[in-house]
C-alpha positions in Angstrom: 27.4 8.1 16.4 29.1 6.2 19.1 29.7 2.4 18.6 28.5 1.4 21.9 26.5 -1.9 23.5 22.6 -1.0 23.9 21.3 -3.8 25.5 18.7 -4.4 22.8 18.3 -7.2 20.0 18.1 -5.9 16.7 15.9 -7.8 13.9 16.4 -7.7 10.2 14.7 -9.1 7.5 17.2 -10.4 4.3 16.3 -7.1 2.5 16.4 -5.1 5.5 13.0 -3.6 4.7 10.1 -4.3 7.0 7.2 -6.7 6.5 3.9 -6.0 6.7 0.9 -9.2 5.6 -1.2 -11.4 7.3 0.3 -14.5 8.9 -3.2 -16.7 9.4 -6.4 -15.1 8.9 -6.9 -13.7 12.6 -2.9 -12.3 12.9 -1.7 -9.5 10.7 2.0 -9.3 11.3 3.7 -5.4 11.4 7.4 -6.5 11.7 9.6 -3.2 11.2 13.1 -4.8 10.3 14.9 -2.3 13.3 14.5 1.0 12.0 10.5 2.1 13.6 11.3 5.7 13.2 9.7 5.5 9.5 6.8 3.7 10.7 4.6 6.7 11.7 2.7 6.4 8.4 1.8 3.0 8.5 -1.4 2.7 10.8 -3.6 3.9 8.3 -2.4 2.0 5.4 -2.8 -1.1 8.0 -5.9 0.0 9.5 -7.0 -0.4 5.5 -6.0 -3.8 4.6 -7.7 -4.7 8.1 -11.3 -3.8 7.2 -11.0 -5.2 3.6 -9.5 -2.7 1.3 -6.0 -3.6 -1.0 -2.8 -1.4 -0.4 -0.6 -0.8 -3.5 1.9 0.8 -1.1 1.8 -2.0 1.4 2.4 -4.5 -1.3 5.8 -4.5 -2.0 6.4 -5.3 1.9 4.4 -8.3 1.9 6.1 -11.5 3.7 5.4 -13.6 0.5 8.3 -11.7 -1.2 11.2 -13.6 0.5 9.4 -16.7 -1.2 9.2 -15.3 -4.3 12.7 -13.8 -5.0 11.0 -10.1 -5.1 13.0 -8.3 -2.7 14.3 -4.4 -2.2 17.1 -3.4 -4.4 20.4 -3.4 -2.1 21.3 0.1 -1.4 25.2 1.3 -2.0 24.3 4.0 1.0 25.8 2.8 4.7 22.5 2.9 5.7 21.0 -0.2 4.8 17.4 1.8 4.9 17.8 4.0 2.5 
């Protein structure tokens, strides 16, 4: 690790878990809080939702949780992703 400038902006969400809901009924929002490398597995669960069907693992990373108080348990690791 080297503590160096990138050049890049770096979005996190409160929880620092990523979101994944629709935002109006036309715009499904796939936001991955900075950390995409654990997003591989995601299109299909998306691709799911999109043509009608209900994700139980997608659930827990809906926006609405921010709203509602339900967010991610706070990790003691120094990775704020795990």
């Amino acid at each position: 690790y080297k503590d160096a400038r990138s050049g890049g902006v770096g979005a996190f969400t409160v929880d620092n878990f990523p979101v994944f809901d629709y935002f109006r009924p036309n715009l499904y929002g796939i936001f991955d809080s900075n950390h995409g490398y654990k997003m591989i597995g995601v299109g299909k669960e998306v691709a799911a939702v999109l043509v009608g069907e209900h994700s139980r693992l997608l659930y827990p990373f809906r926006f609405e949780r921010f709203a509602t108080g339900d967010l991610h348990p706070v990790s003691s690791s120094p990775y704020p992703w795990s």
